[in-house]
Backbone as JSON, one array per atom type, in Angstrom:
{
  "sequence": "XXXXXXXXXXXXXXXXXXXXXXXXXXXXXXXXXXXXXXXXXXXXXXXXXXXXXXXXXXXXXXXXXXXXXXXXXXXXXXXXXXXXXXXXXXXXXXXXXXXXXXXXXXXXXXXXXXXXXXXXXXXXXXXXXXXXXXXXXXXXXXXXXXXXXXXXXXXXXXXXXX",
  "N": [[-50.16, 20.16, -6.27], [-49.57, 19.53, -4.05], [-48.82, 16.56, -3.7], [-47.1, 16.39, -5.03], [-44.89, 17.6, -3.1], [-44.76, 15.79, -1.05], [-43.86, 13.51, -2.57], [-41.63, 14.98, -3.41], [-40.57, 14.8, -0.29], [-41.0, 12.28, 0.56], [-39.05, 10.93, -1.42], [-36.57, 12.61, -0.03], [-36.73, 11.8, 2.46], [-35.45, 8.96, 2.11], [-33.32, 9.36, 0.72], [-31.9, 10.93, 2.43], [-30.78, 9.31, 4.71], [-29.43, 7.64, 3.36], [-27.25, 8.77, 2.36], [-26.18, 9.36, 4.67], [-25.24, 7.23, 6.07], [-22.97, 6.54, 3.99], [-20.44, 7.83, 5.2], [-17.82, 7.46, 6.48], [-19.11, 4.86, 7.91], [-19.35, 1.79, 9.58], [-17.27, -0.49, 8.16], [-16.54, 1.11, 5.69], [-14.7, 2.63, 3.38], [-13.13, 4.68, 5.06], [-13.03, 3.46, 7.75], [-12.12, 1.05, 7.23], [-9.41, 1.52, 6.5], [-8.63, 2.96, 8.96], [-8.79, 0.7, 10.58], [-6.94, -0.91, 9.48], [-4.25, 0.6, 8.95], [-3.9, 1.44, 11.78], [-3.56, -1.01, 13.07], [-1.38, -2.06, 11.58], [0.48, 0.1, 12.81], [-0.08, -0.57, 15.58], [1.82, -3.01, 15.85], [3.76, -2.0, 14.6], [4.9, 0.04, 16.96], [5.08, -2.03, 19.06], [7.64, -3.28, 17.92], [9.45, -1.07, 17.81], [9.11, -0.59, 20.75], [10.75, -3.22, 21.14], [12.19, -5.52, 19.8], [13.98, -3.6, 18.2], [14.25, -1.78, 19.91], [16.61, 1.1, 20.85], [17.63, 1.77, 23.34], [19.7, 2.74, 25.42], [20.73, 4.2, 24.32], [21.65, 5.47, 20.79], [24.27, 4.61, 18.48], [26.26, 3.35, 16.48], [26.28, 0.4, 16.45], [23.59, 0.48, 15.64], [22.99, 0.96, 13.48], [21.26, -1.51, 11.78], [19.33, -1.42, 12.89], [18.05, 0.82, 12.78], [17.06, 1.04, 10.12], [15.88, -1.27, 9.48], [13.36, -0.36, 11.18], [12.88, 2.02, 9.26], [12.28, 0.65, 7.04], [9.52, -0.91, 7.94], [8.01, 1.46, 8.78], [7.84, 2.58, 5.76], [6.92, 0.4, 4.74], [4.29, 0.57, 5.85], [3.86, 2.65, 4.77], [3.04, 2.43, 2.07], [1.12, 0.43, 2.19], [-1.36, 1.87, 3.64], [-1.36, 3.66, 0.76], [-2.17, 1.7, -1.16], [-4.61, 1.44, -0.24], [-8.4, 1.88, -0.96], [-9.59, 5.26, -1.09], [-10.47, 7.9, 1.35], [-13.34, 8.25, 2.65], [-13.43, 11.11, 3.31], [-11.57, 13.19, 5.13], [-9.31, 13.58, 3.56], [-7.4, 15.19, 3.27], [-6.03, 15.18, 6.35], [-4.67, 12.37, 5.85], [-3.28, 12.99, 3.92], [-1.75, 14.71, 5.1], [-0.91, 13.86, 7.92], [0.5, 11.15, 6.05], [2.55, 12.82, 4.63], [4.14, 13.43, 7.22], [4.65, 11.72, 8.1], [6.51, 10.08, 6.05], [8.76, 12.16, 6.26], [9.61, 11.48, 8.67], [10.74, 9.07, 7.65], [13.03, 9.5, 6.38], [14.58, 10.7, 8.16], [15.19, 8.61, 9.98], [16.34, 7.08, 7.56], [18.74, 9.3, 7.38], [20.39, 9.38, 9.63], [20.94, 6.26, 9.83], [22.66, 6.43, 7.68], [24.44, 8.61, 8.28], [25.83, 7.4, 10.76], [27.01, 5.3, 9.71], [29.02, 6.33, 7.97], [30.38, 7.74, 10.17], [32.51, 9.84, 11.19], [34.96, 11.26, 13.65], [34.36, 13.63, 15.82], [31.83, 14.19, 14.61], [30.23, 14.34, 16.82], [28.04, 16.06, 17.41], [26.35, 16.49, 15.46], [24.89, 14.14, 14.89], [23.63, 14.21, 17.37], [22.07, 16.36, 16.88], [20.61, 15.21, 14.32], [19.22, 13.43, 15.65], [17.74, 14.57, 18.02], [15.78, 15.85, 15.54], [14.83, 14.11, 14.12], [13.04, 12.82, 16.69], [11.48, 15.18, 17.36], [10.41, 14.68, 14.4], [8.84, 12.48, 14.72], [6.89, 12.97, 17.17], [5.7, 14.96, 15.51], [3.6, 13.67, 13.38], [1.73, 12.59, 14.78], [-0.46, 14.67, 15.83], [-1.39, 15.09, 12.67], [-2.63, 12.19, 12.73], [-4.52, 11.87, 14.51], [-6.01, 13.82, 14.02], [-7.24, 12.71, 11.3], [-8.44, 9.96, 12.34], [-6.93, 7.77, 13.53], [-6.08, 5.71, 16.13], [-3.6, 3.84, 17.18], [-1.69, 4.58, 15.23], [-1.17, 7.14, 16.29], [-0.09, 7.44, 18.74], [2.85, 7.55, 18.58], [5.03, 8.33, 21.07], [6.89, 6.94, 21.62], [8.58, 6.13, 20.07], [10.8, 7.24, 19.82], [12.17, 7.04, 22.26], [14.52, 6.94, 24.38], [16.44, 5.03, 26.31], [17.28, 5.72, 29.72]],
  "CA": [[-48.91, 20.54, -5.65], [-49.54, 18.75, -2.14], [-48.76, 15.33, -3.9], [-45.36, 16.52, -5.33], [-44.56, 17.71, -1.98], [-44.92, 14.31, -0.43], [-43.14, 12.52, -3.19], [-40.04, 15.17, -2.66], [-40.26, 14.76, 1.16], [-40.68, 11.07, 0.36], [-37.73, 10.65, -1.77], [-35.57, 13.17, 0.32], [-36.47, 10.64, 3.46], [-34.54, 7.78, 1.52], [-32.03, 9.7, 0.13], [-30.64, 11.68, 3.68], [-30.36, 8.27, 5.68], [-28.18, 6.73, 2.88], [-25.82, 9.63, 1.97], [-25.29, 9.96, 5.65], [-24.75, 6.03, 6.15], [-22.04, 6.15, 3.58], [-19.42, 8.77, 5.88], [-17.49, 7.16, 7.64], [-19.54, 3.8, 8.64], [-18.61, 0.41, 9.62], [-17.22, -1.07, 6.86], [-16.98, 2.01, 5.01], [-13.17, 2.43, 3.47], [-12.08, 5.24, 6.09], [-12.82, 2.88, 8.53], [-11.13, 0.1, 7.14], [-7.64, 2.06, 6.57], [-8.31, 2.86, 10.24], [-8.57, -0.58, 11.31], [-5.89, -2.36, 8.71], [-3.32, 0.75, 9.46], [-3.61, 0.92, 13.42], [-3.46, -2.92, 13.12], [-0.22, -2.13, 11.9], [1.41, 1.14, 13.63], [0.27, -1.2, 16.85], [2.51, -3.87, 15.56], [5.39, -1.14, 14.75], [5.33, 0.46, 17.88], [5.77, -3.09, 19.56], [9.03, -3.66, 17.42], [10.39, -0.48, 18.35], [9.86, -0.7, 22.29], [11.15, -4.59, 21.8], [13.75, -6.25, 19.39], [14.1, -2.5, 17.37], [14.53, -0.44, 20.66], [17.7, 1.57, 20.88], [18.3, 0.97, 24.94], [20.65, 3.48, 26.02], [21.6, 5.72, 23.42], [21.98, 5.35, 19.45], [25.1, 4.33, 18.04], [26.86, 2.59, 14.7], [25.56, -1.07, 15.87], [21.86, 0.48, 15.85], [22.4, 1.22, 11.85], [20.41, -2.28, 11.46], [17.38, -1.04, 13.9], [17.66, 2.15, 12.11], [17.07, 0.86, 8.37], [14.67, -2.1, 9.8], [12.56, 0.77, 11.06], [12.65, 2.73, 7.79], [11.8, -0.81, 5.99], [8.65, -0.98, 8.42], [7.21, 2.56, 7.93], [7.82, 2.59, 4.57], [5.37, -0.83, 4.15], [2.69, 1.22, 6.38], [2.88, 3.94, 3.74], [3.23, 1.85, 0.53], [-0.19, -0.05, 2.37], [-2.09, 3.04, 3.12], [-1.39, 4.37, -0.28], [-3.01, 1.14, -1.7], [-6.25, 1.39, 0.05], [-9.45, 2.85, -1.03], [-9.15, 6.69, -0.96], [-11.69, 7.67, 2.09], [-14.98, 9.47, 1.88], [-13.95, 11.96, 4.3], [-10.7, 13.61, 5.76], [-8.23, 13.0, 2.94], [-6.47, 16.21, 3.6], [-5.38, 14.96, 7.5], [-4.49, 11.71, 5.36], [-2.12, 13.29, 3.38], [-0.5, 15.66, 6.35], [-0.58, 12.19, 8.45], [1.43, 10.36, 5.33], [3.78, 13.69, 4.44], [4.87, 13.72, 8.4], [5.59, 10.16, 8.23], [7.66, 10.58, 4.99], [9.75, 13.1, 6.86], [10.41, 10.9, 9.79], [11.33, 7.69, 7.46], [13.61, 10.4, 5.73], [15.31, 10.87, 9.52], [15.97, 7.61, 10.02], [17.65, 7.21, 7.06], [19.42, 10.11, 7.28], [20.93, 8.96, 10.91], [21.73, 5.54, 9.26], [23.83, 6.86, 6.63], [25.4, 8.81, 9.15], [26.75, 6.31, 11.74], [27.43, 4.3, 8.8], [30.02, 7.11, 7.78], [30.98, 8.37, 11.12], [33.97, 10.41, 11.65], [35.59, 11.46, 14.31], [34.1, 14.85, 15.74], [30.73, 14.7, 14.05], [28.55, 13.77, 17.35], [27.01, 16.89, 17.26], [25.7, 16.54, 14.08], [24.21, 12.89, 14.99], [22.78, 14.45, 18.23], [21.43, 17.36, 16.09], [19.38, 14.58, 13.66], [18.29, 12.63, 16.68], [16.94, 15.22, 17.79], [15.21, 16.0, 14.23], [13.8, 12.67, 14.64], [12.37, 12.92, 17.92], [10.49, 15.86, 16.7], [9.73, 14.21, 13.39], [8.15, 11.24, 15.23], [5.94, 13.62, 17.26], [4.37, 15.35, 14.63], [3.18, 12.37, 12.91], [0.64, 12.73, 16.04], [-1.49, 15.37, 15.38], [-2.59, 14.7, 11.53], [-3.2, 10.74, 12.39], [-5.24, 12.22, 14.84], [-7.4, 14.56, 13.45], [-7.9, 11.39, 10.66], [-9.21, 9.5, 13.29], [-6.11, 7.18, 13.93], [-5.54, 5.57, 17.46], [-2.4, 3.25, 17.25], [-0.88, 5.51, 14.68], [-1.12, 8.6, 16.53], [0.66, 7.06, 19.64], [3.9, 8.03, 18.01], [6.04, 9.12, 21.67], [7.4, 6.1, 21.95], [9.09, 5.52, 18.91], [12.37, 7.97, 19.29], [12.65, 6.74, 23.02], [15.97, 5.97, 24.69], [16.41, 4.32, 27.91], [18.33, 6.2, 30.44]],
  "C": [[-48.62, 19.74, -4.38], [-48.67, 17.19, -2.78], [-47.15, 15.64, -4.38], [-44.65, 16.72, -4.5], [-44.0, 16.98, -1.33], [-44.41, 13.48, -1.4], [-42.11, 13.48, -3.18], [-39.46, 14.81, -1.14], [-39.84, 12.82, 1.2], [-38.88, 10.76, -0.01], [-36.26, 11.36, -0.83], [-35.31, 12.18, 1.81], [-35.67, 9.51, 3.08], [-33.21, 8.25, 1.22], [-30.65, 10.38, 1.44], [-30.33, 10.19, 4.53], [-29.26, 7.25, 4.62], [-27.0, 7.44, 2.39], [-25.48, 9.49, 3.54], [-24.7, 8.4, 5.94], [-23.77, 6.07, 5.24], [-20.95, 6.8, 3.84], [-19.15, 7.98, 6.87], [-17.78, 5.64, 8.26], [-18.83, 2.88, 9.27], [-18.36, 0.19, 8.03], [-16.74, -0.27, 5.75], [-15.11, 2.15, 4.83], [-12.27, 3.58, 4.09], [-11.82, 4.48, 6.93], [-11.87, 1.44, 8.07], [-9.95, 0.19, 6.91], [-7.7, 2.18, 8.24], [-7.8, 1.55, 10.67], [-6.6, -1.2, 10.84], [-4.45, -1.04, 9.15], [-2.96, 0.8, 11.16], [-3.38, -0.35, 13.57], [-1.86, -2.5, 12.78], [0.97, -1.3, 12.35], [1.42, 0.08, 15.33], [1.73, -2.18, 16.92], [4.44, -2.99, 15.27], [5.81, -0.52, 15.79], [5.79, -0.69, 18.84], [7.16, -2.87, 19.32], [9.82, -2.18, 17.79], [10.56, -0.1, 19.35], [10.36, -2.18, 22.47], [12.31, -4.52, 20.98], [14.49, -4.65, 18.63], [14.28, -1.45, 18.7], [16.0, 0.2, 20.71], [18.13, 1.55, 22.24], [18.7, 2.39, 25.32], [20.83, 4.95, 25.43], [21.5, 4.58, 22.41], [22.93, 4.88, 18.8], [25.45, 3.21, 16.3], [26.22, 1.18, 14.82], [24.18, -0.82, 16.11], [21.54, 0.55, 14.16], [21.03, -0.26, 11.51], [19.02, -2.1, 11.96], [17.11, 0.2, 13.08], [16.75, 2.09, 10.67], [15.96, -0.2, 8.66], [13.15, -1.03, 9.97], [12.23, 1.67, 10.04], [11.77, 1.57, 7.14], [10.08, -0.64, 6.5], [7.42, 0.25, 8.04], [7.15, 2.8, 6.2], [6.49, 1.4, 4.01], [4.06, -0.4, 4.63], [2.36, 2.09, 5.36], [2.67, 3.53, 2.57], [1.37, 1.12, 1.24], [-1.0, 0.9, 2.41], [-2.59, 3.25, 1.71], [-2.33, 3.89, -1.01], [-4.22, 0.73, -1.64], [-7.07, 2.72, -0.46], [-9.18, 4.62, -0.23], [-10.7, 6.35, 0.07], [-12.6, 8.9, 1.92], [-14.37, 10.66, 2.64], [-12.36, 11.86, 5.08], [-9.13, 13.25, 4.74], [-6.99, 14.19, 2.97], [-5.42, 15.93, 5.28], [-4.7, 13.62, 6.82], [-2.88, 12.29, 4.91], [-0.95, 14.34, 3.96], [0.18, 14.25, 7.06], [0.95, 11.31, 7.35], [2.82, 11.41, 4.97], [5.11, 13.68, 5.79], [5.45, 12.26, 8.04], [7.15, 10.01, 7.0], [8.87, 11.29, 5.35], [10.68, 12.15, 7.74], [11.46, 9.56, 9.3], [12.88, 8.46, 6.91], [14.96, 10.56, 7.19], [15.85, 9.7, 9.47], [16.94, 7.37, 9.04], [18.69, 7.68, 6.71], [20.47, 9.31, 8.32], [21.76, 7.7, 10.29], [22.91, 5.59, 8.82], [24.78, 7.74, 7.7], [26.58, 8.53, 10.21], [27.21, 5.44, 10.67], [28.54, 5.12, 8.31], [30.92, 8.11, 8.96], [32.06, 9.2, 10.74], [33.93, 11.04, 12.91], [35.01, 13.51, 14.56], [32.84, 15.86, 15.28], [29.43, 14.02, 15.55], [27.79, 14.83, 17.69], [26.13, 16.71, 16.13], [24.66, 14.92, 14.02], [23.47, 13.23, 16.35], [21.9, 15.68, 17.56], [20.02, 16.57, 15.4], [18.58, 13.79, 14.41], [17.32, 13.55, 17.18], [15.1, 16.25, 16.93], [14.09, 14.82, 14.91], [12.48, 12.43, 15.56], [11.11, 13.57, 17.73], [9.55, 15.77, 15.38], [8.16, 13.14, 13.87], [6.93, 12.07, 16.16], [4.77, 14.06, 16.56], [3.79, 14.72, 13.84], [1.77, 12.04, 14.0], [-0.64, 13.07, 15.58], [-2.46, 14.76, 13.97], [-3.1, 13.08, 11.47], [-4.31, 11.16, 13.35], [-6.59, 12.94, 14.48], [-8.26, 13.67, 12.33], [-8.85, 10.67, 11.6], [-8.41, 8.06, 13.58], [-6.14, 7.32, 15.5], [-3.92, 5.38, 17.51], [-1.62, 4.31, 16.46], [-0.74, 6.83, 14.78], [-0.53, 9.03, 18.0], [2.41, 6.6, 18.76], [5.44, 8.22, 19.69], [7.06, 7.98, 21.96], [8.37, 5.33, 20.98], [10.66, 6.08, 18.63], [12.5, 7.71, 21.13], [13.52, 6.11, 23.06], [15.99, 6.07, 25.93], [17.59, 5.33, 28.49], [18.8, 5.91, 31.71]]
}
């Protein structure tokens, strides 16, 4: 019995240092959605405090920043989607990608809106900005609890200069 002992303890010594090396590691494909999407929420939050910022306020000649921005998140979530599923947190994953969905959903709501203006509706375009604002927030939390940096620095993305 002693010898079976020592060949379970054996084998269980090999076996706990490589299940736990494969959560998470370097290299390991949570970490590399980390890297390859913060690589590019950094790169989207650039473009929308630079050539994509809205300045002042919102208006009909922002529809092109509006729909550029949709274009952008939309390629973060179409990339995501196509990486390795990760060992570990795929439930904050898929809150993380639902919030974002919402917010690309805002923008192009807003679009279509200044793109149809009338006369009398700027409540209803300060109403979805609003939306927005709050969309773009909660997009926070579940990149967070993933273990997102760049993509969980979200406050800066429904800013307007005043």
């Amino acid at each position: 019995m002693p010898k079976v002992m020592r060949v379970a303890a054996a084998v269980m010594g090999l076996v706990v240092p490589v299940v736990a090396g494969c959560s998470s590691g370097p290299g390991s494909p949570k970490q590399e959605l980390i890297r390859s999407a913060d690589e590019s929420c950094r790169e989207i939050t650039e473009r929308f405090t630079g050539d994509l910022a809205y300045g002042e306020g919102v208006g009909v000649g922002d529809v092109r920043k509006l729909r550029e921005r949709a274009v952008l998140l939309k390629d973060l979530r179409a990339q995501v989607r196509k990486m390795p599923k990760p060992e570990t947190g795929q439930k904050d994953l898929d809150a993380w990608l639902g919030k974002l969905g919402v917010y690309i959903d805002g923008l192009e709501d807003l679009s279509g809106q200044f793109e149809n203006y009338r006369y009398g509706q700027d409540l209803l375009l300060a109403m979805q900005m609003s939306i927005n604002e709050q969309a773009a927030k909660e997009i926070a939390a579940p990149a967070k609890r993933f273990g997102f940096e760049d993509c969980a620095t979200t406050k800066k993305w429904e800013y307007i200069a005043s």
